[in-house]
Structure formats: structure tokens, C-alpha cells
N, C-alpha and C positions, 0 to 999 in steps of 0.2 A: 489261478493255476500256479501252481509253486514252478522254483526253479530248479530242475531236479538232474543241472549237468553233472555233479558230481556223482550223484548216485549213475546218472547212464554211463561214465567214464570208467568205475570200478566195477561196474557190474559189467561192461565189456569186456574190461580187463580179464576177470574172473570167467565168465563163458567161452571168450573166445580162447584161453587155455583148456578148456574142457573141466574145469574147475567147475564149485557146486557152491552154491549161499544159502543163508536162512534171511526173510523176510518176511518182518510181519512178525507175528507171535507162535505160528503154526506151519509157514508154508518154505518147502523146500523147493529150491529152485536148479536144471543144472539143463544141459542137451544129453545127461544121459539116462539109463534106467536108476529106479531107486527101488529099495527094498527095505526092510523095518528090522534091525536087529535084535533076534528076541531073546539075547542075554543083556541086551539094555534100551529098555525102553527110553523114548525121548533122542533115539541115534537112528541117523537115517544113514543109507549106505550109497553113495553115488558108485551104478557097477560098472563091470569093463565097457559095457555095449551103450552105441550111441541110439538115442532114442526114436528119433526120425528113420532108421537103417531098420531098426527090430519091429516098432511101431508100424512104420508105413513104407517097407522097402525100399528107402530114400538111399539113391545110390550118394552123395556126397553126405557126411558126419557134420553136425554142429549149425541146418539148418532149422531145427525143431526144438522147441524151448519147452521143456518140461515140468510143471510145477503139481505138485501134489501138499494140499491142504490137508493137514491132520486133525480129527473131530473125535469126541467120546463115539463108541462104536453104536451103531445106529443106522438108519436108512435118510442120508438126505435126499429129497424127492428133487430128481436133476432138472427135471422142466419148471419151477418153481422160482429154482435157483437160479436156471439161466433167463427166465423171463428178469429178473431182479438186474440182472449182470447186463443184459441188454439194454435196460432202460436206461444204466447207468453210463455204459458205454458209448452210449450218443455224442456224451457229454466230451469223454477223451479224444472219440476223434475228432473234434470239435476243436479243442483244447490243444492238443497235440498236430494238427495238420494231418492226420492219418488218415491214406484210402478210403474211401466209401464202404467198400470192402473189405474192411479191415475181420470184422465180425465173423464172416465167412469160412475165415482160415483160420478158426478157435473151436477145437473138441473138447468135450463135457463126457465124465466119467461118474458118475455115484453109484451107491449100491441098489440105485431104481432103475439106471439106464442110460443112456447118452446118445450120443450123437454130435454131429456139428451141430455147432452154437442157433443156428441160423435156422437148423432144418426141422425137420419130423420128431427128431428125439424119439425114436421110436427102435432105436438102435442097442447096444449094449446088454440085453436083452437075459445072454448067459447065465444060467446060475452060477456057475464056479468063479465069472467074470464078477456077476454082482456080490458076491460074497466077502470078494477081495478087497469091493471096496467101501466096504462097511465102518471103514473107520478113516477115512480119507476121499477127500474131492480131486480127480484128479482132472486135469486141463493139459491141452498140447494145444503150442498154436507157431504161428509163422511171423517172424520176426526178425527182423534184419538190427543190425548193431545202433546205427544214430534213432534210433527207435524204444533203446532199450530203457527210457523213463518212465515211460509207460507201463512199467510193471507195480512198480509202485504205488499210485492209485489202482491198479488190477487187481492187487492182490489185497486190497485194504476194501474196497467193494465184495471180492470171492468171502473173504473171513467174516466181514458184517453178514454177505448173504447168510451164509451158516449158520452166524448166529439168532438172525431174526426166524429161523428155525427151531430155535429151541436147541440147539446143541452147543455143546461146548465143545472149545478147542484145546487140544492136546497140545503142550510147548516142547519144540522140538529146542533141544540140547546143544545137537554135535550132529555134522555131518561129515564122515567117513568118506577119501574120495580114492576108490580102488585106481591102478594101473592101465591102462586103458588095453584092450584086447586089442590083436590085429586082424578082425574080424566080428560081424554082426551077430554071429552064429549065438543062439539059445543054449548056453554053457547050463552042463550038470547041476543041480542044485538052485536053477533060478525058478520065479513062481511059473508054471506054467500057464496061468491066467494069461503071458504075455501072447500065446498066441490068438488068443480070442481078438487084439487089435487087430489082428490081420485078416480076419474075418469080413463077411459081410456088412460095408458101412459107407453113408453116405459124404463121409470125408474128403474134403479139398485137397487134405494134406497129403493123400499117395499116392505114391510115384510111381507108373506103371514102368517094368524092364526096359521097353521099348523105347520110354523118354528119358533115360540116363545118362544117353549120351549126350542129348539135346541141352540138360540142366546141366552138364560139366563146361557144355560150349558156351555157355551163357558169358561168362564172363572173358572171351574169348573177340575177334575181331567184328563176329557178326553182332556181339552188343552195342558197339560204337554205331555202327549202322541205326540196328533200332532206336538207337537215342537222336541220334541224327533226323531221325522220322519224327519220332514223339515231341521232339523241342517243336520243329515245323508246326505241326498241327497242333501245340499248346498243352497236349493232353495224353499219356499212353493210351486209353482209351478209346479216345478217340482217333489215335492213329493206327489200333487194331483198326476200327471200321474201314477208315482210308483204305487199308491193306485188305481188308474182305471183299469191295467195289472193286478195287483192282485184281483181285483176286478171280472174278467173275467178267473181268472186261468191263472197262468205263468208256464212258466221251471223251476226247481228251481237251474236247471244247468245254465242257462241264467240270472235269476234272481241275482247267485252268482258271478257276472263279476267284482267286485273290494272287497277288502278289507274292508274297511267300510262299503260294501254291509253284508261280512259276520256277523259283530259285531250289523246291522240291525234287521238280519233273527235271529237272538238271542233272541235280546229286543221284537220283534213280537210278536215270539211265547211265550216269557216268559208270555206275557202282555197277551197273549190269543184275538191277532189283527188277526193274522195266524194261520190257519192247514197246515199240509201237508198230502197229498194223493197223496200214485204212483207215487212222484216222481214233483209232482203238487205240489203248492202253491193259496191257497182259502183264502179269506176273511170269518173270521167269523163273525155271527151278528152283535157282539160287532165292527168289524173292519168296518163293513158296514156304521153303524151309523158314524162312523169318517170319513168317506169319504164323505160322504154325509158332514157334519160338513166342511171338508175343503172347498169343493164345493163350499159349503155358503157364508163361510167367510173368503176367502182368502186374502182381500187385511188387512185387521184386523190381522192372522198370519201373515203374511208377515212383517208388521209393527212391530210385534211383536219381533220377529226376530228379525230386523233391531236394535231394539232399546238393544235387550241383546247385539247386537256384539260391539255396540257405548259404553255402558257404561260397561264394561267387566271388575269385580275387576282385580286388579293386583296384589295381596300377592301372593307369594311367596317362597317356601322351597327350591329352587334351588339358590347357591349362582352367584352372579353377578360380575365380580371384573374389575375392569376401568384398563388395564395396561399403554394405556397411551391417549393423550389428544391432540385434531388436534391444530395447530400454531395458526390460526387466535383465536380459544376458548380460548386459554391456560394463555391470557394477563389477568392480575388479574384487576378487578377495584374497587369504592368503593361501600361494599354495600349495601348503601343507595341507591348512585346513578344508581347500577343494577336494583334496584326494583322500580327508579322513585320515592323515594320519595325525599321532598322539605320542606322547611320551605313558607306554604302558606301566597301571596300577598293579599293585602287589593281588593277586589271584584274579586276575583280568585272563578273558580266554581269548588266546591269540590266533587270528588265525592266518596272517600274512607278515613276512617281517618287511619293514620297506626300506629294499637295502641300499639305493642313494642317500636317502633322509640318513639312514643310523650315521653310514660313511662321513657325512658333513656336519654331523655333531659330534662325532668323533676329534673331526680335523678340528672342528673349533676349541673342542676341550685340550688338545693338543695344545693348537695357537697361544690359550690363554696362559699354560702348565708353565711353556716356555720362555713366551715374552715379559708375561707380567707377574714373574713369582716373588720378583724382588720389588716391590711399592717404596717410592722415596716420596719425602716430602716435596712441595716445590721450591720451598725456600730454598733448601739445601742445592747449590747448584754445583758444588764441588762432587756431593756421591750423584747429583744429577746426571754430570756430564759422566762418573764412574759406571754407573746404570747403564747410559745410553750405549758406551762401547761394549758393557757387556750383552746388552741387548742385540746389539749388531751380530757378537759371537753369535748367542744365540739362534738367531736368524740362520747364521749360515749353517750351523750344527742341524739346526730342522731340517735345511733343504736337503742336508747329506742322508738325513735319516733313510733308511731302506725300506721301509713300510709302516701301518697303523696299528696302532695294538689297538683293538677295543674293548673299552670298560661294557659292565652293565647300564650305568647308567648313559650308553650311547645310542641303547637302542629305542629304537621308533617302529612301532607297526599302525600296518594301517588296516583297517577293517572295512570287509567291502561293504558297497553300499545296496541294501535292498530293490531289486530292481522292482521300480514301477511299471506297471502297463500304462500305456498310453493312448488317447484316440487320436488319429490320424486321419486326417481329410486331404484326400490330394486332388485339388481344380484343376482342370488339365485342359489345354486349349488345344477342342477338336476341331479347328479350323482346317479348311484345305491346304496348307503348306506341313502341317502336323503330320500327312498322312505315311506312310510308306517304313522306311528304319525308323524315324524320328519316334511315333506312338509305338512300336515294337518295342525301341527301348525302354521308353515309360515304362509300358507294362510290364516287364521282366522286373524292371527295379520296384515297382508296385507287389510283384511275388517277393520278392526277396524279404524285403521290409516287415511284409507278414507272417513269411517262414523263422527269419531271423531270430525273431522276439516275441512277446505277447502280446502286442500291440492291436487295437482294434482301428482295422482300415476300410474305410469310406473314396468310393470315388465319385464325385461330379465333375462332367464337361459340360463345354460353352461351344455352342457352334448355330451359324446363323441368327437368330434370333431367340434359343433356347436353350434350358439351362437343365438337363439331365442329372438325375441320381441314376447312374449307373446302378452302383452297388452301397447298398445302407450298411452300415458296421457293421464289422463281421470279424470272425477270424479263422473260416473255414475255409480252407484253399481250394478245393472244389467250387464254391460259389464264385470266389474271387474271379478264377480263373474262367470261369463260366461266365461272369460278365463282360469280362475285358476284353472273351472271344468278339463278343455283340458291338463293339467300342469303334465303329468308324470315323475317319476325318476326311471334312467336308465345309465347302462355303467361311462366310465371314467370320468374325472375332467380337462378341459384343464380349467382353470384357465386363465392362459397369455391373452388365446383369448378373453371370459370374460370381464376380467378389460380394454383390448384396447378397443375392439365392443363398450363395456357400454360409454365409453369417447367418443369416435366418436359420438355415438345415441344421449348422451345428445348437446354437442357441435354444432349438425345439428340442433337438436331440441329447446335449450333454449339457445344456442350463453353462454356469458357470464354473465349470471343473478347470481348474488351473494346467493338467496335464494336456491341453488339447492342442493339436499343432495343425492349421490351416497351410498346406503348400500349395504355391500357383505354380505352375510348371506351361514356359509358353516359350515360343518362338519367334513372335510379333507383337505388334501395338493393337490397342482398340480400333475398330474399323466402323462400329455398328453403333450406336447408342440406342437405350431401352425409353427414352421418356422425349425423345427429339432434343436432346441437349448436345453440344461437342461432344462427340465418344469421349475424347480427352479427359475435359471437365470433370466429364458423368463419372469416369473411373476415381479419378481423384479424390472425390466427394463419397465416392462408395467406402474405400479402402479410409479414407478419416473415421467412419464411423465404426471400422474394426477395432481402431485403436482405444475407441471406449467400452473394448473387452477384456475378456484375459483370454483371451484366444491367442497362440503364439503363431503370428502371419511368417510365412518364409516366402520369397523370390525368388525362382529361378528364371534367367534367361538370357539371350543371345547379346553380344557385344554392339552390335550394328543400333540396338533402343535400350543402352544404359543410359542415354540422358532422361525420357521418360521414366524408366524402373525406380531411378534413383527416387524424384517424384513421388512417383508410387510408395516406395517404401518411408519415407520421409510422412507422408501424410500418415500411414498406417502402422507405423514404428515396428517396420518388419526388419528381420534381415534377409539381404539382397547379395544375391550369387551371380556374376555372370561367367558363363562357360562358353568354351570354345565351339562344343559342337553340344547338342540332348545324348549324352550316353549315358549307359545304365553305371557303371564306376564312377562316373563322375557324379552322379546324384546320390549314388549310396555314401557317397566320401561326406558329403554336404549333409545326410542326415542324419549320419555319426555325429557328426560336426555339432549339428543341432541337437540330439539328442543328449548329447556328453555333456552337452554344457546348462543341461535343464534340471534345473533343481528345483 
């Protein structure tokens, strides 16, 4: 999966002004209507009206992303097409971390018919509708902003669909972007085909009168609430159902099945979302409205979601300390040449200048200009000693100077460095002392790590006498998420078994790939041994035989068994962290750490 932040930054930029793009060879993109201007072919006209408002009476502007592919005029067969876009689409949200449901909220337009993506296709039906689109694929879907890279493989699958049809595509030129209207209203001279969208159709995307006011409150006080819910329960999802039980009167014995169920039933009722009667849990009106709200807009929270867990500050107050540093990391280099920067060649493509680096070749071209412009011999110790005083001037004339002029030849840029994906195994010690905040946090910092980057993340625990694959690589946050719900802590700590299991798993699974990074994340010491040896021992001896991998081993753990860890890491040439307390900031700080420095 490419890294396609730039494109989602400009192409936010550009949307979220109500501005319009060409991507791709054919396909126009904007949240408004488009039209074909037929005094110049190849110009597309972005109109006053937003498209979601005209489209599907969507009371707020700029949630409905519009793209219209342009094809030699023809009939492409839309159920064909969107079988094609489907199969392909697995793939993005996959790739991307997007809803399960992402699919769902994509309408499909050709001149055979449409419908949502998802459904019957038995829709669009019209003649004057399909007439219109005889020379263009059109698509509506729902898309929220840190989302917006996604188009970009979307619309390189839409254009291949078309083409493995046999059609050609029409290269759009220029796109025209009218004034925006102050209103939705069907202005004189537009196609009238547009009201056939608001026709009859199995579409997610429209927005009934009656839910207007609902979607403006969205991002309003009662969103903090729903989020507040969905964190709890791991899932928007899943915290609609929580809210439908409650919805209907729960137990509030059955209701209270986990620990963060109880820290829930707290926030609830504090919020006045719950009553309790008899021993019952009720929605109150207030809680009503919010379910109804999630119901609405679920794949909106969900997104929502996704995007706190991705971008999650990291500060702080718990201290971090490095004790020691794996072999292959620990080779010092220079660092310029860490950060890739260069002194740039004549028609070199720049695309960062690095502006410390240029600053301090500047100073030094300075330093030399002034100090050493005058060369004596050494014999000469008469203009020696004349040199030196004036050298001295010199000096002081520098420090007066009032700023750096820089040359060309001062600049340095640095070119970034292609990110690699990575696999990721994180050991995690399900023991009973793990249970409660401690594995909460894990698991958040295990979302994050997934959302973050592209990375393929694995979890195994160790608890009792057994060594769990949770979750086999993956980079679906649905599954992720879906295992780590299943993830309890419980009983002893066999360790040994642990760090052999994890070697084995990874070695089946990723052979020898230099990119793979083993992290133990624990609380305690070995308690259990697998073969009746010293748990001690047995650890020891496991973690040696790591080191005759290229698996890159990380430590994390508590201060109270640094002198074991140390140990530990020392056999297995890891590096070893210990932290004050298991928080989710503090582990993502440490997998920067590790990752930054992986080359």
C-alpha cells in the first residue's frame, strides 16, 4: 500500500474548500454537482449546488464526495462494474483500516442503472437518468477527511473497471469551479436528470427532513458522550448493541460482566444516559436520542474513533529509561547521513531542504572565509605572530556580524526515506497481575501501532501454562480489535514458553525478513517453567536462541525486575525499556524509538 499522505492533505485542502480535482486520466472529483461544457469538450463545470443537499437532501454541504468518470459514449453495464470495484475494495479496506461498512455508503450510476454499491442494482432504472449517463460512471459515497487517500486507488480500480469493458476514456482538461449558491435549489438551465437522484432508491446516503437536526448535533456535546460509550465497549458497533439492550431493559447483573463495564454504568448514569429500576437498567430520553444518533451515524463515529486512536498525543509523566540497546541498532553512524541528507546535485529533485544542516555549512563556510583567508608559512614567525592578531580581529568582527548570508553551495537537503512496512509481534504477559488498566492499555497501544502505519501486527500471550495466537498478522482493525476484545488476564507467567512459541510463530510465518520486530511487554518475572527447569534458567536459554535470528527482540518492563530483564536482554541482544507504570504513551514513545532507528 503506498503512502498516500500528501495526496490526502491536498485533496482535503481542496474539498474541504468546496474546490474540485482531476484524478486519474478521466475522473472529476468535488462535493458538488458537475455538468460537461458543450462549448469545450474535456471541461468539466463544478456548479453552485452541493451534491449530497441536491443528491440526497442532505441537510449539512460537503458530506458527499462526488466523482464522475468520463468514457467514449456507450453503455457501461453498472452491475459488472461494481462487481469488479467490490472485489477490489476488500482489498482498501483492508489496507486502509476502513469500516467494514465502508462499501455500503458507495452509489453506482451508468447508463444501465445503479444503485448502492452493496445492493440490488436494480435501481437508476430511468430513461432520461440513463441517457445522461452514457458517457460517464458516476459514483457518490461518504467520506470523511483522514479518509481521503482512499480515492486514489478508488478511482484507478473505477477507470481499469471501464476499461476492461472495452471503453475508452475521455481525458478531462479543465475543471471550472462556479461560486457556490446559497441554496440547494435545482437553478434554471441545470440537467434535469438531477432529479431522478431523489427518486426511488435503495441508498444509505439520504438523509430523511426529520434527521437534520440529528446530523448537525452530531458534532455537538452528545458526540463526546457516544464516544465516551464506543471507547468503553472497543467498538461503535458494538456499543450501538450495548445501547439497544439497554434500550429494551437489561440486568444490571449481566450488564456488569467486565470491569470497564463497571467504570461505564458510572459515566451513564452520571450523564443521566441511564436509570436504574429493580435492579433494571433503562434508557432515558436523553439516552434514547443517542441511540437513535448512533444508529444514524455510525460509520461517522466509528471513523471517528479510528482517527483518535491513530493520532493519540504521547506526553507523558511516567518516566521511560533505555537500559540497554539491541547489536544490530547500537552501531553509531553519521548524522547527516541517518537523516539522508546530501549536499544536492545539479538537476537533483528536491524535495525537503534541511534547514539546520544548510545553517551549519553555511557557519562553517563562514568560519573558514574569515579565519583562514590569510595562509602563512610556519617558518615565517614574524607574519606568524602578524596573522594571529589579525586573526584575533577577525574573530571578533565575526561575532559582531548580524546574521548569515547563505551561498548555494550551503545547501543540504534531505530526502525522505521510503517507508517500509513492518511485522510486528507483540508477546504480551497474560498473567493475573496484567489484568485490569494494565492490558487496557496494551491493547490501545496495539490499535494505535496498526492505525498509525502499515505495519502487520501479530499478538501472542503467555498465561498459565499456554501460549496463545491471539491474532495472526493482519492489518484489519476490525479483526485486531475483535481479538484483543477476547484477550483476558489470568494465573501464572511461563515466560520460557512465551519467547520460544513467539520464535517458532514468527520463523513459520516470516522466515527470515530483517523487518520483523518481536516485543515482550510484561509486568513480572517467570513464575512457571515449560520443561521442569528454573523458570529463570528456562527464560534465559529461550531468549539466547532468539539472538540467532534477525528478529529484532524489544523489552518492555517494570523497574522492581530490571535486574532479570537486564539478563534477559543481554542473552537475547534485545533492547530493554523499563517504565514507570504499562501506559499506552509510554509504549508508543518506545516504538517510535525502535522504529526510527530501524534501518
Amino acid at each position: 500500500m503506498r503512502d498516500l499522505t500528501e495526496v490526502k492533505e491536498k485533496t482535503e485542502y481542496v474539498l474541504t474548500k468546496q474546490q474540485g480535482l482531476i484524478l486519474g486520466d478521466a475522473t472529476a472529483i468535488s462535493t458538488r454537482v458537475h455538468a460537461v461544457s458543450p462549448k469545450k469538450p474535456g471541461a468539466i463545470v463544478a456548479q453552485a449546488q452541493d451534491a449530497g443537499q441536491v443528491f440526497y437532501t442532505r441537510s449539512n454541504p460537503n458530506e458527499i464526495i462526488h466523482i464522475d468518470c468520463f468514457h467514449q459514449v456507450g453503455k457501461v453495464d453498472h452491475k459488472e462494474l461494481s462487481n469488479y470495484l467490490l472485489a477490489r475494495l476488500e482489498n482498501i479496506i483492508q489496507d486502509y483500516s476502513l469500516p467494514h461498512d465502508f462499501m455500503d455508503f458507495i452509489d453506482i450510476q451508468t447508463g444501465t442503472g445503479g444503485g448502492r454499491l452493496t445492493g440490488s442494482l436494480e435501481f437508476g432504472k430511468k430513461e432520461t437518468l440513463k441517457i445522461a449517463h452514457q458517457n460517464h460512471v458516476h459514483l457518490a459515497l461518504y467520506l470523511l477527511p483522514q479518509n481521503y487517500q482512499v480515492l486514489v486507488p478508488l478511482i484507478w480500480y473505477l477507470e481499469e473497471g471501464i476499461l476492461e469493458q472495452g471503453m475508452e476514456l475521455r481525458k478531462i482538461y479543465n475543471m471550472k469551479i462556479m461560486p457556490l449558491a446559497k441554496n440547494s435549489q435545482t437553478q434554471e438551465g441545470e440537467d434535469s436528470s438531477l432529479e431522478d437522484y431523489t427518486s426511488s432508491t435503495d441508498s444509505k446516503l439520504k438523509e430523511r427532513s426529520d434527521s437534520n437536526r440529528e446530523a448537525s448535533s452530531l458534532s455537538s456535546d452528545k458526540l463526546n458522550d457516544v464516544q465516551q460509550i464506543a471507547e468503553s465497549e472497543g467498538k461503535a458497533s458494538q456499543a450501538q448493541q450495548t445501547m439497544e439492550e439497554l434500550a429494551k431493559g437489561a440486568s444490571k447483573q449481566n450488564f456488569l460482566n467486565s470491569a470497564s463495564r463497571r467504570k461505564l454504568l458510572t459515566y451513564l448514569k452520571k450523564n443521566r444516559i441511564v436509570k436504574e429500576t429493580k435492579d433494571k437498567l433503562y434508557l432515558t430520553p436523553y439516552g434514547q436520542e443517542l441511540a437513535e444518533l448512533m444508529k444514524r451515524h455510525l460509520p461517522e463515529i466509528d471513523a471517528r474513533l479510528r482517527n483518535m486512536v491513530r493520532t493519540m498525543p504521547k506526553k507523558t509523566n511516567h518516566s521511560i529509561k533505555k537500559i540497554m540497546t539491541r547489536q544490530d541498532s547500537g552501531q553509531r553512524k553519521s548524522p547527516f547521513k541517518e537523516r539522508g541528507v546530501k549536499k544536492p546535485d545539479f538537476g537533483d529533485y528536491v524535495e525537503e531542504i534541511a534547514l539546520p544542516e544548510t545553517i551549519t555549512a553555511g557557519a562553517k563556510r563562514l568560519y573558514r572565509e574569515t579565519y583562514l583567508q590569510n595562509k602563512v608559512e610556519e617558518s615565517n614567525k614574524a607574519v606568524l605572530t602578524e596573522q594571529n592578531k589579525q586573526t584575533e580581529q577577525n574573530k571578533q568582527d565575526f561575532k559582531q556580524k548580524s546574521g548569515l548570508t547563505l551561498n548555494p553551495q550551503d545547501i543540504r537537503v534531505r530526502n525522505k526515506k521510503k517507508q517500509t512496512s513492518m511485522n510486528v509481534c507483540f508477546l504480551v504477559d497474560a498473567s493475573g497481575s496484567m489484568g485490569g488498566r494494565r492490558m487496557q492499555e496494551v491493547k490501545f497501544f496495539a490499535e494505535h501501532v496498526l492505525l498509525k502505519g502499515r505495519d502487520k501486527i501479530a499478538i501472542l500471550t503467555f498465561r498459565e501454562d499456554n501460549v496463545n495466537v491471539e491474532i495472526p498478522f493482519t492489518r484489519n482493525w476490525d479483526k485486531l480489535r475483535s481479538g484483543l476484545n477476547k484477550i483476558k488476564a489470568f494465573g501464572l507467567t511461563p515466560m520460557s514458553k512465551g519467547i520460544e512459541m513467539a520464535r517458532k510463530y514468527l520463523e513459520s510465518e516470516v522466515g527470515q525478513q530483517k523487518n520483523t520486530f518481536l516485543v515482550l511487554i510484561t509486568d513480572g518475572l517467570p513464575t512457571i517453567s515449560d520443561g521442569g527447569e528454573d523458570p529463570f534458567k528456562e527464560t534465559l536459554k529461550a531468549a539466547q536462541k532468539l539472538s540467532q535470528t534477525s528478529i529484532k527482540f524489544v523489552c518492555i518492563g517494570l523497574e522492581p525486575n530490571v535486574k532479570f530483564l537486564k539478563k534477559l536482554a543481554q542473552a537475547s541482544q534485545a533492547s530493554l525499556y523499563i517504565v514507570e507504570e504499562l501506559q499506552k504513551e509510554s509504549l508508543a514513545r518506545i516504538m517510535d524509538k525502535e522504529k526510527g532507528g530501524h534501518g
